[in-house]
Structure formats: structure tokens, C-alpha cells
C-alpha positions as CSV (number, residue, x, y, z in Angstrom):
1,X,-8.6,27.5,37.4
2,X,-9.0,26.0,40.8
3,X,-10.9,22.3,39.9
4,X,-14.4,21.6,41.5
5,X,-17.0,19.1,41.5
6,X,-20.2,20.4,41.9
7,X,-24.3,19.9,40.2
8,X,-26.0,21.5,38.7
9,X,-29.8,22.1,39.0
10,X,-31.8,25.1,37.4
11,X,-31.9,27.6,40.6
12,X,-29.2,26.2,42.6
13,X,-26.2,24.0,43.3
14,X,-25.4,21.5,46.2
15,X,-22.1,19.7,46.6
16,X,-22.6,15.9,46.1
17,X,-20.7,12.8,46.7
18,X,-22.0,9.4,44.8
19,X,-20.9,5.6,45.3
20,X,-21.5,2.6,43.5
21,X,-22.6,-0.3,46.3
22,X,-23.6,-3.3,43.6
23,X,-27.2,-2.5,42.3
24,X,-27.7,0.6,44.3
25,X,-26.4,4.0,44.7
26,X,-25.7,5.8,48.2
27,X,-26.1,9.8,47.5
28,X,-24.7,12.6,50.2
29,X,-25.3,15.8,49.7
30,X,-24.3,19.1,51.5
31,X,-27.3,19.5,53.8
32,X,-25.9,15.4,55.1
33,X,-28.9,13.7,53.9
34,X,-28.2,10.4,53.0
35,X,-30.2,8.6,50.3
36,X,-30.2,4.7,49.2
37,X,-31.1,4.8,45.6
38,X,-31.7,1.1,44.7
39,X,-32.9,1.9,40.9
40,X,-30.2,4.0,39.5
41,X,-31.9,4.1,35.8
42,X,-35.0,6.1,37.5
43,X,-33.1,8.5,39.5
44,X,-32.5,11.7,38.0
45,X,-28.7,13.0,38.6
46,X,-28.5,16.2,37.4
47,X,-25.1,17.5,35.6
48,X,-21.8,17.2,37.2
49,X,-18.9,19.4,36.3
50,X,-15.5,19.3,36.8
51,X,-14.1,22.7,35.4
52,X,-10.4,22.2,35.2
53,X,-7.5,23.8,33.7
54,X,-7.0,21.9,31.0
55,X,-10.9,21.2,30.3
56,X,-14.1,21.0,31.1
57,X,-15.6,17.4,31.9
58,X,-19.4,16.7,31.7
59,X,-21.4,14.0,33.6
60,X,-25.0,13.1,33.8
61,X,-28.3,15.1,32.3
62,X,-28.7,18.6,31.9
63,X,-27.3,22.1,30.4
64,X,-24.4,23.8,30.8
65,X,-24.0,27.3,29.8
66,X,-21.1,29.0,28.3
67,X,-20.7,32.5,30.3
68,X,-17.2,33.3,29.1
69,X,-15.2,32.2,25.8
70,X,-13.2,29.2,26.2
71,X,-9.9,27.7,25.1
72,X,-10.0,24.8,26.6
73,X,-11.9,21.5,25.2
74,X,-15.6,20.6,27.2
75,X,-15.4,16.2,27.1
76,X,-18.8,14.4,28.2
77,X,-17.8,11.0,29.8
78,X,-20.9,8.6,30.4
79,X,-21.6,7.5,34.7
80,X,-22.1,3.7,35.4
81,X,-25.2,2.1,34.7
82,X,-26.4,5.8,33.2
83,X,-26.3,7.5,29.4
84,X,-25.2,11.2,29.8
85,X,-27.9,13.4,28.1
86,X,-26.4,17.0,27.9
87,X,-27.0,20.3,26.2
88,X,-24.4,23.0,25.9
89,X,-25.6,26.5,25.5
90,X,-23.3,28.1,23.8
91,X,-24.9,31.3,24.7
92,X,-23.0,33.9,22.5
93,X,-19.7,32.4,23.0
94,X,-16.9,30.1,21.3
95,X,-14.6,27.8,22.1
96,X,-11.3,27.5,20.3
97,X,-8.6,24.9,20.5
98,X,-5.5,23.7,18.7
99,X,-4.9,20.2,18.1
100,X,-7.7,19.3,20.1
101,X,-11.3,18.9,19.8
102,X,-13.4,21.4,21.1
103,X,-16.3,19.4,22.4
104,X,-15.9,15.0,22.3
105,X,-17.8,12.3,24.1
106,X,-16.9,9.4,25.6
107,X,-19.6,5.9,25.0
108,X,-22.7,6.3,23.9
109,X,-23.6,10.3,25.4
110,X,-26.1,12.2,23.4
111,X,-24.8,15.5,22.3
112,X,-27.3,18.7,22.1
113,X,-25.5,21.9,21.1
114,X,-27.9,25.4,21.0
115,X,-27.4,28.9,21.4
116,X,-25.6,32.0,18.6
117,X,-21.8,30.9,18.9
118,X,-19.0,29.1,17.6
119,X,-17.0,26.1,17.7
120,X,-13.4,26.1,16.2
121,X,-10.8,23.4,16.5
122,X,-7.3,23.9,14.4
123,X,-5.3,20.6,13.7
124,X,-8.2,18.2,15.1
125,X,-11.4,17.3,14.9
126,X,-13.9,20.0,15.9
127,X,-17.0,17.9,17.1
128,X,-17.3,14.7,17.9
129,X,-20.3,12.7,19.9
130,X,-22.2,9.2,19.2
131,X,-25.7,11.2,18.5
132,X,-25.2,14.7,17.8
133,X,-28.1,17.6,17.7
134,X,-27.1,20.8,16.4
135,X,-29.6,24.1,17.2
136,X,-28.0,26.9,15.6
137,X,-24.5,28.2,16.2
138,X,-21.4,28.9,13.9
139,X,-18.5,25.5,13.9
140,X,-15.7,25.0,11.7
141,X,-12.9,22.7,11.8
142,X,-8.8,23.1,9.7
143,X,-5.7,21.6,9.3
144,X,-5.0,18.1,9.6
145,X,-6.6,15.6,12.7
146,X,-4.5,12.8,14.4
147,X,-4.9,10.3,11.4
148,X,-3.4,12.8,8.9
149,X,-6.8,13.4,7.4
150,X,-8.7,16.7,6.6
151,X,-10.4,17.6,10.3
152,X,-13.7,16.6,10.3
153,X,-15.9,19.7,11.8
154,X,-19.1,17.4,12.5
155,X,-18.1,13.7,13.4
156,X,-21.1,10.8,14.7
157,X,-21.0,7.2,14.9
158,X,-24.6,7.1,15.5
159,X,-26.7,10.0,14.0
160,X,-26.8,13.3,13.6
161,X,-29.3,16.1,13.3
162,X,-28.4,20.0,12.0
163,X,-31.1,22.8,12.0
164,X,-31.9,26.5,13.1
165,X,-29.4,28.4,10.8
166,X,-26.1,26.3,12.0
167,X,-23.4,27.2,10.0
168,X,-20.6,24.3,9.0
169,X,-17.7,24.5,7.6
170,X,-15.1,21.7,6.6
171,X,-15.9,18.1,6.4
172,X,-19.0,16.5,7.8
173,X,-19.3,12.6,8.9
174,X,-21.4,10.3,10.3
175,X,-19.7,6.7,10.6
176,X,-22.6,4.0,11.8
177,X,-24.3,1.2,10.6
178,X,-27.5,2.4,11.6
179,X,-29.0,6.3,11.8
180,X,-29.7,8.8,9.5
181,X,-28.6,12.4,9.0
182,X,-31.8,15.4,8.9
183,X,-30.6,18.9,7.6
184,X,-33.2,21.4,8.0
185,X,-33.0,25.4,7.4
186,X,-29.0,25.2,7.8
187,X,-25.6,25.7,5.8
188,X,-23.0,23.3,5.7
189,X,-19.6,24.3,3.5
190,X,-17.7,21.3,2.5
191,X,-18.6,17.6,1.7
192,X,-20.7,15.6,3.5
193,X,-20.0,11.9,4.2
194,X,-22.9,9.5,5.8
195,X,-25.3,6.5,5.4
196,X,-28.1,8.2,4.8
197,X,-29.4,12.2,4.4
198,X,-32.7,13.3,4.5
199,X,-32.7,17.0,3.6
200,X,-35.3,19.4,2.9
201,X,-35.0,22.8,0.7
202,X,-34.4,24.9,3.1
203,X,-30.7,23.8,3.3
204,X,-27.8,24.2,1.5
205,X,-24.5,22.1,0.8
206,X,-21.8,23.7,-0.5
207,X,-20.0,20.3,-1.3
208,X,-20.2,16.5,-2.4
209,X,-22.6,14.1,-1.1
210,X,-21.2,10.8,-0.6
211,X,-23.2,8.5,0.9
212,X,-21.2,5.1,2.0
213,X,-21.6,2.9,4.6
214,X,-18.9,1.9,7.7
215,X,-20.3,-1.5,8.3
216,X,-23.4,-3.5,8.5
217,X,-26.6,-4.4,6.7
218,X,-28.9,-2.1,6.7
219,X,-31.1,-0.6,3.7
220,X,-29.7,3.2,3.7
221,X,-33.0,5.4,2.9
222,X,-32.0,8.8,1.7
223,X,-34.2,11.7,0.8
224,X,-33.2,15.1,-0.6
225,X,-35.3,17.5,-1.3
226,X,-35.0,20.0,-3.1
227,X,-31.7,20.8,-1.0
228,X,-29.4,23.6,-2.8
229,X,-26.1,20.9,-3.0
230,X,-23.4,22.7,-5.5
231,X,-21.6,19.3,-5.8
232,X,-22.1,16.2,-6.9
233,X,-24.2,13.2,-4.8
234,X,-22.3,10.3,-5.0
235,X,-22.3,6.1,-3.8
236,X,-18.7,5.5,-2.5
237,X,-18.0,2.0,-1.8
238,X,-14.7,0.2,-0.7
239,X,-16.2,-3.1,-0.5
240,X,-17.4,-4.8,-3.6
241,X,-21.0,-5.9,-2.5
242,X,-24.5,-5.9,-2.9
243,X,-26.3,-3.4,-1.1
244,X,-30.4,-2.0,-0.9
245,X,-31.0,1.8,-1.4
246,X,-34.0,3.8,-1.3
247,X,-33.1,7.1,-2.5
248,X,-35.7,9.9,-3.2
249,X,-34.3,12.6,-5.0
250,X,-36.8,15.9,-5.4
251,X,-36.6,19.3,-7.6
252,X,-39.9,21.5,-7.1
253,X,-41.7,18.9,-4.6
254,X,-41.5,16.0,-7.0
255,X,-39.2,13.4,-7.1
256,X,-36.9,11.5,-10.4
257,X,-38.3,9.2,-12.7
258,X,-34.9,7.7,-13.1
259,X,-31.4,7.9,-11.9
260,X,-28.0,7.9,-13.8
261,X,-25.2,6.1,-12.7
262,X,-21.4,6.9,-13.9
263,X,-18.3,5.8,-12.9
264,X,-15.7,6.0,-15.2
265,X,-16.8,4.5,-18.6
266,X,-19.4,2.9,-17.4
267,X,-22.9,3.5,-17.0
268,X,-25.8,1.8,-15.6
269,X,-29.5,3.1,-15.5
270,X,-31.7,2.6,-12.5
271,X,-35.9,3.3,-12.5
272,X,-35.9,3.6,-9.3
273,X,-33.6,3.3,-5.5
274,X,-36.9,2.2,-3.6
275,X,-35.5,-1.5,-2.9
276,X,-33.7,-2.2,-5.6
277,X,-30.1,-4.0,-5.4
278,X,-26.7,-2.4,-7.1
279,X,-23.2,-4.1,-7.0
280,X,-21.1,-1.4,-6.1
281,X,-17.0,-1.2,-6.3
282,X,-16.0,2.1,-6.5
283,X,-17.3,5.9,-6.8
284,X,-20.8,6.4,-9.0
285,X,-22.1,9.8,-9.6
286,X,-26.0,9.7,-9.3
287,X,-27.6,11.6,-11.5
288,X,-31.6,12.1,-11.0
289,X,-33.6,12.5,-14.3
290,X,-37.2,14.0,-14.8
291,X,-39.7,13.7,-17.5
292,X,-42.4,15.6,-18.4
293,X,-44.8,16.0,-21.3
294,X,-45.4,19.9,-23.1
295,X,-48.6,20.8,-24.8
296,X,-47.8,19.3,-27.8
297,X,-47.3,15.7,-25.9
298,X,-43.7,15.8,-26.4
299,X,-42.2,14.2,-23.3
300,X,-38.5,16.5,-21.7
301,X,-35.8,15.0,-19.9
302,X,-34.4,17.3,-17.6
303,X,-31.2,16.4,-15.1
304,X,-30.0,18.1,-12.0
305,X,-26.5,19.3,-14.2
306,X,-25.8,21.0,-17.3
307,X,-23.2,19.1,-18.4
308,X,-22.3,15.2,-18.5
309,X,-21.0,13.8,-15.0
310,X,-17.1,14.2,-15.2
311,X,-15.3,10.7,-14.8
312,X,-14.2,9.4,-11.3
313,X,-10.9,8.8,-10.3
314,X,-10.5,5.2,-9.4
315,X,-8.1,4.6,-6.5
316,X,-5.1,2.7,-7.8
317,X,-1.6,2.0,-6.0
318,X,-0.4,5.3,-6.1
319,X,-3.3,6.4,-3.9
320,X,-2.7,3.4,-1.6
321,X,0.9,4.7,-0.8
322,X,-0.1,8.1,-0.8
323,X,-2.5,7.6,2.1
324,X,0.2,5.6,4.3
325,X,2.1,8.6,4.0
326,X,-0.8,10.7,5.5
327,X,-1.9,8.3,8.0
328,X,0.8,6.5,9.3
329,X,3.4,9.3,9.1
330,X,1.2,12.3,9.1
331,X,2.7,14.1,6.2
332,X,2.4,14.5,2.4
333,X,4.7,11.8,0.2
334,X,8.3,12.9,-0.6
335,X,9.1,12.1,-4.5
336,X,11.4,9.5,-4.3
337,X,10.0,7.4,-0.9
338,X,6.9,7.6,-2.8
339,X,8.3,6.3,-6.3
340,X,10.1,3.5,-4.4
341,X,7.0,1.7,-2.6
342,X,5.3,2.4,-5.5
343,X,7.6,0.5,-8.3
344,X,7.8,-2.1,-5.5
345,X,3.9,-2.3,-5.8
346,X,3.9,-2.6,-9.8
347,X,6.4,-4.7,-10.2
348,X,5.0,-7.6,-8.1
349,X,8.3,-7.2,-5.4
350,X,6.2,-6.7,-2.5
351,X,2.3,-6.9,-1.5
352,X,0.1,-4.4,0.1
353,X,1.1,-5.8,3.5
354,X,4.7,-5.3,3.1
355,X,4.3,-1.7,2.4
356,X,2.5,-1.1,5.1
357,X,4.9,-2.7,7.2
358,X,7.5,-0.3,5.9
359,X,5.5,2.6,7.3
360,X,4.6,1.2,10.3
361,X,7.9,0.1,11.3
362,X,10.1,2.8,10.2
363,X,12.1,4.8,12.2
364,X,10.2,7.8,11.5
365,X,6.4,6.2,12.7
366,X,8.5,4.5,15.9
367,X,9.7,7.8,16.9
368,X,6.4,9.1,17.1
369,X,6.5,7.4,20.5
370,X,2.5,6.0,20.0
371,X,0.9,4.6,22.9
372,X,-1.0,1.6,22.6
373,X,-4.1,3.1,21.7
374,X,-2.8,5.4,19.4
375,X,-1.0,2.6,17.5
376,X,-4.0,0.4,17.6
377,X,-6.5,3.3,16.1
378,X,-3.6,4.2,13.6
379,X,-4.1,0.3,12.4
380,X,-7.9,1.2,12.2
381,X,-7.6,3.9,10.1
382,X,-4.9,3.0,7.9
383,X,-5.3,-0.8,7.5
384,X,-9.3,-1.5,7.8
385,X,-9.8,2.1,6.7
386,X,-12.0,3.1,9.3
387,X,-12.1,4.3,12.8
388,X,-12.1,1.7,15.6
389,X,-15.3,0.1,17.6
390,X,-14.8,0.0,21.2
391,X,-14.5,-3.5,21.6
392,X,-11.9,-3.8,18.9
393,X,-9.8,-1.5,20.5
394,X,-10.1,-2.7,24.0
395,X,-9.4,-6.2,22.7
396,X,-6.2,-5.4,20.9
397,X,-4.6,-2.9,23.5
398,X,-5.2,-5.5,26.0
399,X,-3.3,-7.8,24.3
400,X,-0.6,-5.9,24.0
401,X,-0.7,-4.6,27.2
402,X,-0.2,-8.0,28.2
403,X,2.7,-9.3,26.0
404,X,2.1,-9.4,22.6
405,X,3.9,-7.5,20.1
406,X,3.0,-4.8,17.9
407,X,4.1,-6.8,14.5
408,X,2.1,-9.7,16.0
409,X,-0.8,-7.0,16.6
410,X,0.2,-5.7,12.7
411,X,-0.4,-9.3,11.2
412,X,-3.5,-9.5,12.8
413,X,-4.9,-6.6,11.0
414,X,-2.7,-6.9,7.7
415,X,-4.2,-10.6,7.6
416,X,-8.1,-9.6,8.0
417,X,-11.0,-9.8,5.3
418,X,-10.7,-5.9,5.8
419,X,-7.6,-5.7,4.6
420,X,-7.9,-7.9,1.1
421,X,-10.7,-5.6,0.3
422,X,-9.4,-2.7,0.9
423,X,-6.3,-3.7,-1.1
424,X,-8.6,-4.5,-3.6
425,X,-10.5,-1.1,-3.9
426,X,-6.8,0.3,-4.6
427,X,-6.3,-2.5,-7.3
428,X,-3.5,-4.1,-4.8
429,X,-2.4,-7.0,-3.7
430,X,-2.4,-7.9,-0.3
């Protein structure tokens, strides 16, 4: 496909050609009127496309409909000094790729998909966007993505919003400090990872809850209610730490009286979410609890399951190597590499750093031939257990872009708070 640059407007398109003069912006477009636009932030720029051959790239505010299926990937990149702002109409299409996403942003763009279609992405993440709004539509996401991990078919780092019949299946995620999650009237098949949900009962989830937090400080606020969810709701912390919930759990319009926490062998009741403070270190199963009185002043407990929460796996050192394998190496363990680091483990002869050092430097992860990005997110993700943030990143592939080595960039992360605690949630030692 030949590639173009052109905008978009709703009844027609002119050619256009922008530049960046400090503050202001000069504009030319095909009719050679020239405008000085000295307050970029009010000046409305329309969508620009570039429709390549190997994908689609988005720019600015506005909505671009799908009039053909497509198997190439649509990116949205962000334009200086501006926050692109696009809908995609899916418009009775799909878009299909292979170990690529389908649709991905670049910054802080704001995502809006609409329109009866679908989005499928094998080997790779199928969405991804810092605020995503989904309107309908069918998106599913298989295999394995870049870091070894089940694909995520829904992935923020802001918030996230699903309504009007969308369909999901496979893994959803929203990764932020701040932002909550609203499912309304929609499906999703497969667990559901976030800060905070607030659901109504409409919805269903065919999956686990598991509300955790990335980073920060912020109260997470959750309500469900009365959402269909056919697994368990769960707190999953790495980081052993104090944290405020409020969590509203409803059944028929009212909420719990009391919540069950289980985790093993242990057990801890909680009145109430609304403020209060729980020390968490690992995987609890919440379980919400109603009372009510009968005629005869007799009061009922009634729970959300039929049968006792079943006991939680704690991570332990076989799951620490295990996940190396995945991550750094992108495959399942093999029997005896995976016996070996892990008698190394229990018997005291190396520490969690050493392991991963083995991975990382191995002839098999240096013939993967990583760029510098690519080895600096695989740090992310198998080290601090999480994805990057942009300054992070830039930081670290600057360094090493000028001089410094990648075991010098390894101690750095090996070496971090992040690190010990991660170890720790694994029952390792650093």
C-alpha cells in the first residue's frame, strides 16, 4: 500500500504540512494558506494518518473508520505539545495480527474503540493504551506476549472503561497507581487484574478478580455489584505493606455485613473495607458475608460460595525459577535446568540475584540478540516484576547507549528495594 499523509475532517480531506517554530505552529495546507498558530493547546488538528504497509499510525483528535478488514496493527503516537484523542470505528470489521498488537499507543493517548467487530492478536498483546474506552465490539488475545506471559487482550496503565455488549476474552489488566476500572452491560472471559473495579449486574466475569496495585499510595475503592463473576475476588500483593481499601460488595442491591479473608491457614475477619487498614503479603480470597433475620428472629449468614475458599498457593522458590524461564528465556523450564537453580536456591549456594544472572547472561537469552530497550523492559518485568515507566526506561537505555554495561545495568536492578521484596514474596533470598 502506497504510504500517505493526509487529515481527516468529517466531509472532506486537505493535504497538510505542520512545523514546530518554538511556541507556535506554522500550518500549510493545499489551497496554500498559511496560518501562524501561536496557541497550539487551542487549535484543533484533526486526525492524521499514515496508512502504511506494515501499519496504520494515528495522530491528533478524531475517528477513523475501518472500511476493510485489516492485518496490519493501527499505533496512535501523541504530537508535541498535544494529547492524541482518537476513536476507531471498527465498523463491522477486524483486525488480526501475529505477534503483534493489534491496536497500541504511544504516551499518554486516550483510546476510544466503538462499532460490531473484532480485535485479535496471536502471540502478543491484543490492546494496549494509557486510558482505554471500549463501546461494543468482539477482542480476544492467545499465546504467549514478549515477556513470556499469557497475552493480555485489554492492557491500561491509566484506566479503563468496558460497556455496550463488548465481548473479552483472555487476560484483562490495568497497571496504574491511580484510575479505576467500570464494567457495564459487557462479558469478559478470563481473569481480571486491576486497582480498583466498579461493576454493576449487568456484567459478567468469567474469571478471578484480583485486585493489586503497581505502585503508589492511593486508597483503591472497589464496588461490585451484583456482577455474575464465576471466580474468586481476590487481594494479591507482592509487597508486604499496609494498604486502605474501600470495597463494596453487593448481592440483590445490598451490600456485605462482613468480609472473609483466607489465605492459606490463616484467617482474618474484616466488618467492613470502608477505610480500614490490612497488612497484606500474599494472595487472600475475600469472601463477602450477609446477615439477615427470618420471622422467627433467627439471624442467616449467607456467603457468595457454597463451599469453604480453597487454600492459596504461596509462591516459593520453585515459582521464582519457573518464571525466569518464562520471562527471560521465553519458554517453559526443562527438568533438570530447573532442578539445578532450584537446589542451588535451597541449599543457600546462590541468592536470588545469582540466578537471575544465570538467565540473563546465558548463551541462550544473549542470542536472543535484545536491543537495549528490549533488555531493559525484560529487567522490568522479570526483576521489579512489573512493566517499565517511561522515565525508567529512558534513563537506563541512555546509559547504556552511552557506555555502560548491561551487568552494570543488571546490578542496578538486582540491587533495588524492588528486587528484595520481590524475592521475598517468593520466600528468597536476594
Amino acid at each position: 500500500m502506497k504510504k500517505f499523509f493526509h487529515q481527516l475532517t468529517a466531509t472532506f480531506m486537505s493535504f497538510a504540512v505542520v512545523l514546530t517554530l518554538g511556541s507556535s505552529f506554522i500550518r500549510a495546507d493545499s489551497d496554500d494558506l498559511v496560518q501562524i498558530v501561536e496557541n497550539p493547546w487551542s487549535w484543533d488538528l484533526g486526525l492524521l494518518v499514515n496508512e502504511g504497509e506494515d501499519q496504520i499510525t494515528l495522530t491528533g483528535i478524531g475517528t477513523y473508520t475501518l472500511e476493510e478488514d485489516l492485518t496490519i496493527p493501527i499505533v496512535m503516537t501523541d504530537m508535541h505539545l498535544h494529547t492524541s484523542e482518537i476513536t476507531i470505528d471498527l465498523n463491522g470489521h477486524s483486525i488480526k495480527t501475529d505477534g503483534v498488537s493489534a491496536i497500541s499507543t504511544s504516551g499518554p493517548a486516550e483510546l476510544t474503540i466503538i462499532g460490531d467487530g473484532s480485535v485479535y492478536s496471536s502471540n502478543a498483546d491484543a490492546v494496549i493504551a494509557s486510558r482505554l474506552v471500549i463501546k461494543g465490539g468482539k477482542y480476544t488475545a492467545t499465546g504467549k506476549n514478549e515477556y513470556g506471559e499469557d497475552a493480555i487482550t485489554l492492557w491500561s496503565t491509566s484506566s479503563m472503561s468496558i460497556s455496550d455488549g463488548a465481548v473479552v476474552t483472555g487476560p484483562v489488566a490495568v497497571e496504574a497507581i491511580l484510575g479505576d476500572t467500570t464494567v457495564s452491560g459487557s462479558t469478559i472471559n478470563g481473569d481480571v487484574k486491576l486497582n480498583a473495579l466498579i461493576s454493576d449486574s449487568s456484567s459478567t466475569i468469567n474469571g478471578d478478580v484480583i485486585l493489586t496495585t503497581i505502585g503508589g499510595n492511593a486508597d483503591e475503592n472497589s464496588v461490585i455489584d451484583g456482577t455474575n463473576i464465576s471466580g474468586k475476588i481476590n487481594f494479591d500483593y507482592q509487597k508486604r505493606e499496609e494498604r486502605k481499601f474501600s470495597l463494596v460488595i453487593k448481592k440483590d442491591g445490598t451490600a456485605a455485613d462482613s468480609y472473609i479473608l483466607t489465605s492459606g491457614d490463616e484467617t482474618l475477619e474484616v466488618e467492613t473495607f470502608d477505610n480500614d487498614t490490612v497488612t497484606f503479603g500474599y494472595t487472600w480470597i475475600v469472601t463477602p458475608v450477609w446477615e439477615a433475620s427470618d420471622d422467627s428472629g433467627e439471624t442467616t449468614t449467607t456467603t457468595t460460595t457454597s463451599e469453604p475458599a480453597a487454600p492459596v498457593h504461596i509462591p516459593d522458590a520453585y515459582d521464582f525459577v519457573d518464571r525466569l524461564y518464562h520471562i527471560a528465556l521465553g519458554r517453559d523450564s526443562d527438568e533438570a535446568g530447573r532442578n539445578y537453580w532450584l537446589g542451588a536456591l535451597n541449599n543457600g549456594e546462590k541468592s536470588g540475584s545469582e540466578v537471575a544472572y544465570g538467565f540473563f547472561f546465558s548463551p541462550e537469552f544473549v542470542g536472543t540478540g535484545y536491543s537495549n530497550v528490549e533488555y531493559v523492559e525484560s529487567l522490568y518485568n522479570a526483576i521489579l516484576g512489573r512493566y517499565s515507566d517511561p522515565e525508567g526506561l529512558a534513563n537506563w537505555v541512555n546509559a547504556l547507549n552511552n557506555g555502560m554495561t548491561r551487568e552494570e545495568v543488571f546490578n542496578g536492578f538486582v540491587t533495588s528495594p524492588e528486587f528484595s521484596e520481590l524475592c521475598s514474596s517468593y520466600g528468597v533470598k536476594a
